[in-house]
C-alpha positions as CSV (number, residue, x, y, z in Angstrom):
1,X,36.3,-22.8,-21.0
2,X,33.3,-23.8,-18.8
3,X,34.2,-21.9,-16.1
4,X,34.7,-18.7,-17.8
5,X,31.0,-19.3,-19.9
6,X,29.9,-19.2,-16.1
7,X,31.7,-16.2,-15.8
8,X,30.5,-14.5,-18.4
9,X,26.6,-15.4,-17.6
10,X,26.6,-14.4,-14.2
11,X,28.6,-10.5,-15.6
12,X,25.9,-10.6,-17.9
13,X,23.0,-11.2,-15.7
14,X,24.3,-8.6,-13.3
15,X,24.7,-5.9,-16.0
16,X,21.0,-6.4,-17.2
17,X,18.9,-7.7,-13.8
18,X,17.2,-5.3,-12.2
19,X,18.7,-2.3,-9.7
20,X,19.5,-4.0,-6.2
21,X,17.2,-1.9,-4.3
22,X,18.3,-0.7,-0.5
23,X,15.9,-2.0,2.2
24,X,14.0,1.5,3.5
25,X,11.1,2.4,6.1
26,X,8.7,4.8,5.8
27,X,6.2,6.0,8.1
28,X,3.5,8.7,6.6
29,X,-0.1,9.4,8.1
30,X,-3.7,8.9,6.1
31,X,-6.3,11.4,6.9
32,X,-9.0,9.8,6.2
33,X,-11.3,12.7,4.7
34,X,-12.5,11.6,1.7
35,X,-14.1,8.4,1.3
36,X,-17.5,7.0,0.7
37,X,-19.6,3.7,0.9
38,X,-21.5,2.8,-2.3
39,X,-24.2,0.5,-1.2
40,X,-24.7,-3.5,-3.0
41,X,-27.9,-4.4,-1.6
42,X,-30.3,-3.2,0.6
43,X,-28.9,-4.2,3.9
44,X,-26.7,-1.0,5.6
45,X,-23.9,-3.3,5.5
46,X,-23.4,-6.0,2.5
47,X,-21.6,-8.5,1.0
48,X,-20.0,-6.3,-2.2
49,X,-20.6,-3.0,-1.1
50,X,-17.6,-0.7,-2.6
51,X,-15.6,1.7,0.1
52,X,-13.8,4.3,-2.5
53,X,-11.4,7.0,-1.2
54,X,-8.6,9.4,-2.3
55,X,-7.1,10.5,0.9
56,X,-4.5,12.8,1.5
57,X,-0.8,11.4,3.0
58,X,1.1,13.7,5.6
59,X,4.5,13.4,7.4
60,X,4.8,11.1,10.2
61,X,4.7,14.3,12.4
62,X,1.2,15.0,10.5
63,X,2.5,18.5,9.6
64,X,3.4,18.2,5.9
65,X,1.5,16.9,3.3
66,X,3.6,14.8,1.0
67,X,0.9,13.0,-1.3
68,X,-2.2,11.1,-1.7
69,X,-3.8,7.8,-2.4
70,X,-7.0,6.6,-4.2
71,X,-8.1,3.3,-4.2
72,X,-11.1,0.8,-3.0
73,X,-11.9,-1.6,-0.9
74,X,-14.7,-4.6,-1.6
75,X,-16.6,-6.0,1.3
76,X,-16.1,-9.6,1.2
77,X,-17.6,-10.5,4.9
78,X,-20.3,-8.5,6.3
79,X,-18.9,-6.2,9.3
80,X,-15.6,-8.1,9.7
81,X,-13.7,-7.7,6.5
82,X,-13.2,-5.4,3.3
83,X,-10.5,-6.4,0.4
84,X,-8.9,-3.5,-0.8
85,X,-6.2,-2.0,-3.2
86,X,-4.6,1.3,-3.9
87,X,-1.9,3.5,-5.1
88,X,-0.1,5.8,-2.5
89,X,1.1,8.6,-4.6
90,X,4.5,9.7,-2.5
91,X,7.6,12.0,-3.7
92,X,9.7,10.4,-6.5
93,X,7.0,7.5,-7.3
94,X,4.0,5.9,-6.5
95,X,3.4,2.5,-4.6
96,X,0.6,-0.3,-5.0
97,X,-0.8,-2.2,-1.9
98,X,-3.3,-4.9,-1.9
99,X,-4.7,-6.9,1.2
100,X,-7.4,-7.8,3.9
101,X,-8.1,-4.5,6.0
102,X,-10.6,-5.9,8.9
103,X,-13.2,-3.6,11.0
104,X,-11.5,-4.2,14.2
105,X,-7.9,-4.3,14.7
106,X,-4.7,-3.6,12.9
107,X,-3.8,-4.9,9.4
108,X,-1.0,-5.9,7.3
109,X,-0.4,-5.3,3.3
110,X,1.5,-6.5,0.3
111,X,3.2,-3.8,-1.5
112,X,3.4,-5.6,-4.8
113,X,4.8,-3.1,-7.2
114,X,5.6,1.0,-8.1
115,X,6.6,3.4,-10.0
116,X,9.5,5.9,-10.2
117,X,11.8,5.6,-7.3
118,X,9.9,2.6,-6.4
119,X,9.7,0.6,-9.3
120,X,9.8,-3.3,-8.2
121,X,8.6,-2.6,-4.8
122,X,8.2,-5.3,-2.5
123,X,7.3,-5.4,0.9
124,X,4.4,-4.5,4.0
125,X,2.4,-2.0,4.9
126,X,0.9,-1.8,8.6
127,X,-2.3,-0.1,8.8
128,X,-3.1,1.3,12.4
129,X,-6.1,3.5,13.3
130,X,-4.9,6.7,15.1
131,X,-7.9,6.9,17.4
132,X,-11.2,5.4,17.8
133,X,-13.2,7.1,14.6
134,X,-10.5,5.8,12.5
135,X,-10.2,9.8,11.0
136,X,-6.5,8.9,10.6
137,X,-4.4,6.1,10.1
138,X,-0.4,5.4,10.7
139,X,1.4,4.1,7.0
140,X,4.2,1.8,8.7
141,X,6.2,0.7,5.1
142,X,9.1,-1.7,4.8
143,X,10.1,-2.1,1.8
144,X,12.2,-5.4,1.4
């Protein structure tokens, strides 16, 4: 009898757990076209400041566009590092990141969550600057 109550649970749990999700990568381009700096204090650069954006997303070629994302980043160390979050609004759903992004150098982000196709989410984001103005940026997505 116990072992078919264990039986049973584990059926049970399988039938109402979440989707088993397929790992998958993604690589899009940001254009980095619309964002602006709202000032803290009255230094150029401060501790607070707000970046806010809502960028358009392209096809790793950089010939499509396929979406957008709006988010914001908070300056937590003057002219080394913002905090930021944002929703990347793709086809079939939308995905959350969250993480440091530094002035210099590639980053790494969370994705901690979605909508639609992505509901659950979980996994990275690599963030790297296409050229030297940062007027683009390579999505690099694995999603766990």
């Amino acid at each position: 009898m116990k072992a078919v109550s264990i039986v049973l649970i584990a059926l049970l749990a399988a039938a109402f757990g979440l989707p088993a999700r397929a790992a998958e990568h993604i690589h899009v381009i940001e254009v980095a076209s619309n964002e602006k700096v709202v000032p803290h204090g009255s230094a150029a650069d401060s501790l607070g400041d707000l970046l806010v954006f809502t960028n358009p997303i392209k096809s790793a070629d950089g010939k499509v566009s396929i979406g957008l994302d709006r988010g914001y980043c908070v300056r937590t160390e003057v002219a080394r590092w913002w905090e930021c979050r944002w929703t990347m609004q793709l086809p079939g759903g939308t995905l959350e990141t969250a993480g440091s992004y530094p002035d210099a150098g590639d980053s790494e982000f969370a994705i901690v969550g979605g909508t639609g196709r992505y509901a659950g989410a979980r996994g990275t984001l690599k963030l790297h600057a296409r050229d030297a103005a940062k007027s683009s940026y390579d999505f690099v997505i694995d999603l766990l």
